[in-house]
N, C-alpha and C positions, 0 to 999 in steps of 0.2 A: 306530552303524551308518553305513554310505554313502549320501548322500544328493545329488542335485544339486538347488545352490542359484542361482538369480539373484539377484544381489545388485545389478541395472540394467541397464537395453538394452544386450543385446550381451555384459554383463560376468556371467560365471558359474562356478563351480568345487565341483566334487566335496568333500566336506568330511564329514567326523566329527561327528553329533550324534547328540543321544540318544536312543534309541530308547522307540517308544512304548509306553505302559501303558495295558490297559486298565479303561477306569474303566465303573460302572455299564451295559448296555446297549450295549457294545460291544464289540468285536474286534479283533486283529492282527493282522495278513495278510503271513505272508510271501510277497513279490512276485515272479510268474516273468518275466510278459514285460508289456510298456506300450508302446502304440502312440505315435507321437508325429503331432501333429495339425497344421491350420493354425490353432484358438486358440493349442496352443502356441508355435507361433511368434511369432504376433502375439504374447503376450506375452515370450518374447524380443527382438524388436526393438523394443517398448517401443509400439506400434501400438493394441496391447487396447483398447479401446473402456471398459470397467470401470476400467482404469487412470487415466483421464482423470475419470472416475464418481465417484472415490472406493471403489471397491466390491474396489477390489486395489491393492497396492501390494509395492514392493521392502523387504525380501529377500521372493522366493518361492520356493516349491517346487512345480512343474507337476507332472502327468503323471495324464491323469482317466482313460484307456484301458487297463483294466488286466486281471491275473488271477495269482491265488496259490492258497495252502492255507491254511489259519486257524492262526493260531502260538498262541492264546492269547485268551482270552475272560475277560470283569469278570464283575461280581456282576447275577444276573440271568438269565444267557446260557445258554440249555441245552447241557450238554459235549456236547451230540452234535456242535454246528458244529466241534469240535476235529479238525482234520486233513483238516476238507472242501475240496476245490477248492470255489472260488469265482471271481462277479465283482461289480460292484456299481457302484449305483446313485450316480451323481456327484452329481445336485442331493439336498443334506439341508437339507427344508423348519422350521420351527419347531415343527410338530406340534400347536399348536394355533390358529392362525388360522382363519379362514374358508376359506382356499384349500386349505391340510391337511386342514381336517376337510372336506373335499368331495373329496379325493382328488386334488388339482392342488398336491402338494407341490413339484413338480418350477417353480414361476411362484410360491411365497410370496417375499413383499416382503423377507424379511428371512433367507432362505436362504442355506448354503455352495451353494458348490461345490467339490468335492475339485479341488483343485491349479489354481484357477481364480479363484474368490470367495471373499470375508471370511477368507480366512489357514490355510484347513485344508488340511495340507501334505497335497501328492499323491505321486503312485505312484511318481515316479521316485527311488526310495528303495529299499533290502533291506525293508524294513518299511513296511505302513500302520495307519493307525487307522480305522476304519469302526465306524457305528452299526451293530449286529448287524439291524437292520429291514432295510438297503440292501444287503445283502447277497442275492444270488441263486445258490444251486448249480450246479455243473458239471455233467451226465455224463460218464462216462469216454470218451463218444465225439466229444466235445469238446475238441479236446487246448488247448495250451497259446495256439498262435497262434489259434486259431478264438476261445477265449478270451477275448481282447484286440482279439478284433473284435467282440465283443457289443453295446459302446457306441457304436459308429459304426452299427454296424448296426441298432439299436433307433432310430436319426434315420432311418434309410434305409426300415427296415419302416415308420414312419411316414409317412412322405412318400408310401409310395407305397399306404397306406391310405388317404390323402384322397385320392389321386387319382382311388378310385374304379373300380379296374381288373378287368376279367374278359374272357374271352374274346370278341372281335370289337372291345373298344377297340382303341386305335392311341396311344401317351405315346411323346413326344418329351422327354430327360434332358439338361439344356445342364449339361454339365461334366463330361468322366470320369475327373476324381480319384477318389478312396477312396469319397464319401459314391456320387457319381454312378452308379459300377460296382455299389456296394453296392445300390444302387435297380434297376439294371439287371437284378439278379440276382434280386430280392424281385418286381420286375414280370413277367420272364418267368415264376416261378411262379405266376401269377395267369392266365395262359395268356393275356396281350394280346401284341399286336405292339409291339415295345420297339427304339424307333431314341436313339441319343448321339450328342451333338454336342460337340463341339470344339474343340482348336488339337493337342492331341497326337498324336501320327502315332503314337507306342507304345501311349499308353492308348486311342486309338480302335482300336489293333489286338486290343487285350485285352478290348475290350468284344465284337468280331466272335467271339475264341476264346470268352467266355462263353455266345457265344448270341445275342448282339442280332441283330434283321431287319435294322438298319441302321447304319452307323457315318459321321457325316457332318463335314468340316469346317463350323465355325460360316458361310462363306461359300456353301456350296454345297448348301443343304440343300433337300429337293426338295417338292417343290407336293404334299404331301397335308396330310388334315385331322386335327388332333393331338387327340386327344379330353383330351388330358389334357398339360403342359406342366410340369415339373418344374424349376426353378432351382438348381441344387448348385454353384453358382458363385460368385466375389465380387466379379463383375465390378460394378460401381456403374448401366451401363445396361442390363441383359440382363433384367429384374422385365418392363422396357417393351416390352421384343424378346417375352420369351414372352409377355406380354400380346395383345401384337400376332399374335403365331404361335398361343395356344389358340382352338380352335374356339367360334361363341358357345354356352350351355349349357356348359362344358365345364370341368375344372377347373384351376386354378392354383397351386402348390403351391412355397412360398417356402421350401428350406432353408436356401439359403445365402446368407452375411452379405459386404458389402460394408462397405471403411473409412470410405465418404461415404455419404448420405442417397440410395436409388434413388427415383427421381419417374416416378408412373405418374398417370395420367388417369384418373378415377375415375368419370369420366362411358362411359368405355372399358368399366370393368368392368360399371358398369349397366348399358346400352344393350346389350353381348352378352350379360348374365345370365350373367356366368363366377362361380362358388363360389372365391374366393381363401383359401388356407390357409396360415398362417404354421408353421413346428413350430424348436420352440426344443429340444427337449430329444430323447432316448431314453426316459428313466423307464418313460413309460408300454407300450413297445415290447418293456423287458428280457424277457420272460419268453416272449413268443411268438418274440420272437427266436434263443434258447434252443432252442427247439426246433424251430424248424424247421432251426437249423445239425445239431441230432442227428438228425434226418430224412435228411440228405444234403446241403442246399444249404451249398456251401463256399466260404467268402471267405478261401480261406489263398493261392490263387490271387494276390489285391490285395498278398498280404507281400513284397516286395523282399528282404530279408536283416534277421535279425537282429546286433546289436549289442551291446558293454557299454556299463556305464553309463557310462564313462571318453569317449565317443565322442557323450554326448549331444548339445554344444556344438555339434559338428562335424552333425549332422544337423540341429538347430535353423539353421544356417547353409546347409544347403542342402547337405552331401557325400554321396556313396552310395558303399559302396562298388564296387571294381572287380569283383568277383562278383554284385554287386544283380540278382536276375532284372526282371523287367518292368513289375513291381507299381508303385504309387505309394507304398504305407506301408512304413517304418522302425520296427522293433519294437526295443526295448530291454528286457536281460537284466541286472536290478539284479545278478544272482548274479555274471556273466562282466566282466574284463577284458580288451577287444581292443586290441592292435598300434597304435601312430600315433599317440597322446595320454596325457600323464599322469594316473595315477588321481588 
């Protein structure tokens, strides 16, 4: 099968291996579309933090954003999952540690992560291999790109579950990339007042078409009281800015990852009584996530244009196409070869 490999920062190429088998308690998933992210890039440019860990290394195969149909299931697997859309669960815990057996499989010490950590090749391949556990079904009113926003969106329903939101709060969102919009959209159904903040003049515009109360440049942002402060950025000082910017009582809610260590004043966080929330993962998110995209809330809006897989490199590098609608995310089509790079 096709698969794209990094074989080192920067250096990557489309290549012939062999496809997976399933063994005991697992699954093959033929792949339709895979979002591509900013870990995957970081680990394209060799940035990854893990990388450095010990916890990844080259050759890899990325792609944790995904969704297919089940091509094929080991010993164990009830044949019903044969031919189901699916999507699934990136972090696979060890299943018996303490953190497993307490349901935080998604944080064991000694976890994959599909196309991420310890060597389990990811999605951006014709084919995956999944534990049939991490596996989560479709409905059919789920199509393919909604699909493959399940996993951004299970961080996104997250984040904006700490923050504690319902009618008459007021969350202020610093970032509107993918995860940011994605929160923006999870907030406004919670029926609070939901303002983004920024540098992008397109994605603060797409936050206004969503719905938000407010779209603000990071400079300009106006004298109310944020009951809730969201980070989906990676900027290294923006922890200390929303620190500074949540109301005291009020909560703080860390998605997003910086390359350097962010430094906040912890004497800050006691003296206002802010509830700080870190959220690492979706896992725990997949399922309500799920359904509330079959409900109606739609983040196919967030998709720019899909792609083949020939064209990975080229989006890991930063290209859109000249059709791209507005969106931030690049979906890639293991199935399809596009124009302008060789398979």
């Amino acid at each position: 099968m096709r698969a794209f490999v990094l074989t080192g920062p920067r250096e990557s190429a489309v290549l012939d291996v062999e496809p997976p088998v399933a063994g005991p308690g697992q699954a093959v998933v033929d792949v339709h579309r895979v979002g591509v992210c900013g870990t995957d890039v970081e680990i394209f440019t060799g940035e990854m933090t893990y990388l450095h860990q010990g916890h990844a290394s080259y050759p890899l195969r990325p792609g944790h954003e995904w969704c297919g149909v089940v091509a094929s299931v080991g010993e164990g697997v009830p044949p019903g999952w044969l031919g189901q859309r699916v999507t699934g669960d990136t972090m696979l815990g060890c299943g018996s540690c303490y953190r497993c057996l307490d349901g935080r499989q998604h944080v064991c010490e000694l976890r994959y992560e599909i196309g991420i950590r310890g060597g389990w090749p990811g999605a951006l391949a014709e084919q995956l291999l999944v534990p049939v556990t991490a596996l989560r079904p479709l409905p059919d009113s789920v199509d393919d790109t909604a699909g493959a926003m399940v996993e951004p969106g299970g961080n996104a329903l997250r984040s904006v579950r700490a923050a504690s939101l319902r009618p008459g709060r007021r969350v202020l969102i610093l970032g509107p990339g993918t995860i940011g919009l994605l929160c923006a959209q999870f907030a406004l159904a919670t029926g609070a007042e939901v303002h983004v903040a920024g540098y992008s003049a397109t994605n603060l515009g797409l936050a206004r078409a969503l719905g938000a109360h407010g779209s603000w440049t990071t400079g300009a942002l106006p004298q109310l009281a944020w009951d809730a402060v969201i980070d989906a950025t990676n900027g290294v000082d923006i922890p200390r800015t929303a620190l500074d910017l949540v109301e005291p009582g009020g909560r703080l809610v860390l998605v997003g990852l910086a390359g350097d260590p962010s430094l906040v004043d912890t004497r800050t966080i006691a003296l206002k009584d802010v509830t700080a929330v870190g959220i690492l993962s979706a896992s725990p998110g997949l399922g309500e996530t799920i359904e509330q995209y079959a409900a109606g809330l739609d983040p196919r809006p967030l998709v720019a244009a899909t792609v083949g897989l020939n064209r990975t490199a080229d989006v890991l590098a930063g290209w859109r196409p000249d059709d791209a609608g507005p969106g931030p995310k690049i979906h890639i089509d293991p199935r399809r070869t596009s124009p302008g790079s060789a398979a």
